[in-house]
N, C-alpha and C positions, 0 to 999 in steps of 0.2 A: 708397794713394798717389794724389793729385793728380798729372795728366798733361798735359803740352801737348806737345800732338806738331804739329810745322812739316812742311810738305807735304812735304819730304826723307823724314822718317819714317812720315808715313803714308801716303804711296805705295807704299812698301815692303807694305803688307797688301795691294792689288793688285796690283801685280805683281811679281813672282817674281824677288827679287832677293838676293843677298848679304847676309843678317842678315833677311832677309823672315821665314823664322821667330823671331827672335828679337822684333819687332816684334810680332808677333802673341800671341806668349805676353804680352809688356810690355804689350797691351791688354787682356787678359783679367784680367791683377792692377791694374789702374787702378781707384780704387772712380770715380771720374769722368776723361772724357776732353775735352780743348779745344783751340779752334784758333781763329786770328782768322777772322773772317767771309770775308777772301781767297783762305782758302785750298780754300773750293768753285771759283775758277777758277782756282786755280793747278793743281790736279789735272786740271781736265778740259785745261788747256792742254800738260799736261804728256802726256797722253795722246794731244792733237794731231799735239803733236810727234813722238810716237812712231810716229805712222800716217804723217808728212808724210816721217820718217827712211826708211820702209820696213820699220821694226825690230817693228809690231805692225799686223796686218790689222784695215782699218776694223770691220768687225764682229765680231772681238775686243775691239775698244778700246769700242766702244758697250756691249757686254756689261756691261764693268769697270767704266764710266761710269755705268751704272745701277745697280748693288750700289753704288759707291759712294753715288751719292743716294741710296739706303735707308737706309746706314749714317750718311748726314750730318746727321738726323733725331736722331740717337742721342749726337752730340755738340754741348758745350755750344760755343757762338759766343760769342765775345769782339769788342763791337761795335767798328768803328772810330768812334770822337767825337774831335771838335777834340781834346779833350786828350791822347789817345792819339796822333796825330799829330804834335801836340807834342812829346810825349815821344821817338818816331820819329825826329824832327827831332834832338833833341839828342843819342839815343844814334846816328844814323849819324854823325854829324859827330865825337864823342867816340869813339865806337868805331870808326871809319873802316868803316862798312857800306853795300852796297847796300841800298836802299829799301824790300825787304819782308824782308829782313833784321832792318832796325832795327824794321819794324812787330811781326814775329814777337817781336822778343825785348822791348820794348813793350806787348804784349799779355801774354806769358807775366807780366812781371812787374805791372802792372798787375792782374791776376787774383790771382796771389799776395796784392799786398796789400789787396784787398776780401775775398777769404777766410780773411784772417789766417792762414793753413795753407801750408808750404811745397810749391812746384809745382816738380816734375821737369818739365825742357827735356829734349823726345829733340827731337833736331837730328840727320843726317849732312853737313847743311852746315858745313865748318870751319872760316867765318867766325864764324859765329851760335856755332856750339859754344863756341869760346875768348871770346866774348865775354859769353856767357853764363856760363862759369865766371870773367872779369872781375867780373861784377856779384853774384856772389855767390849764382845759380840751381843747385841742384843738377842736374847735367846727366848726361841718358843717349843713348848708351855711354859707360860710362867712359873709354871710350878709342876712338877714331878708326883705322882701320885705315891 
């Protein structure tokens, strides 16, 4: 399986969350895994956030931050170029999405079609998700809680 996992989903193998195991087995059966180039700050912002919440002590979240950057070596990046942008453009507007929304689901397909091989969307965002199963992405979870 071809994998695009959106920072929704692979935050999930950081920190200890709700479906975090099942995330982690989904990357273990990935023969490759991918994500747009944004989403190395979208994790560390997200980890910010968590320290700024009160919800994760700075030097937890520094910890998580740097397994993360180990592990970000390991997956593949999907650049952002003008035309992916483009395309950004027309599916937030078409699919009524926020902005790294459209880039995520953009990128996943985009990638799909330079590999001629179909790419599984993990999203727990349920914008991206339904829109994703819009455009004809096979999309994990099956199902959203």
């Amino acid at each position: 399986m071809i994998l695009y996992a959106d920072p929704s989903a692979l935050a999930k193998r950081y920190i200890s969350e709700s479906s975090s195991s099942e995330v982690e087995a989904l990357l273990r059966q990935a023969e490759v895994v991918g994500t747009a180039l944004i989403t190395r700050a979208e994790i560390s912002a997200a980890l910010a956030k968590l320290v700024r919440m009160g919800s994760l002590r700075r030097q937890s979240a520094e910890t998580i931050l740097n397994v993360f950057r180990k592990h970000w070596l390991e997956l593949t990046t999907i650049q952002l170029t003008e035309a992916l942008v483009a395309e950004a453009d027309s599916l937030a507007w078409e699919q009524s999405l926020r902005v790294y929304e459209a880039v995520h689901l953009a990128s996943a397909l985009s990638w799909q079609r330079g590999l001629e091989r179909v790419v599984t969307l993990a999203t727990f965002d349920s914008d991206l998700w339904e829109a994703g199963k819009r455009v004809g992405l096979d999309i994990w979870p099956e199902e959203l809680e």
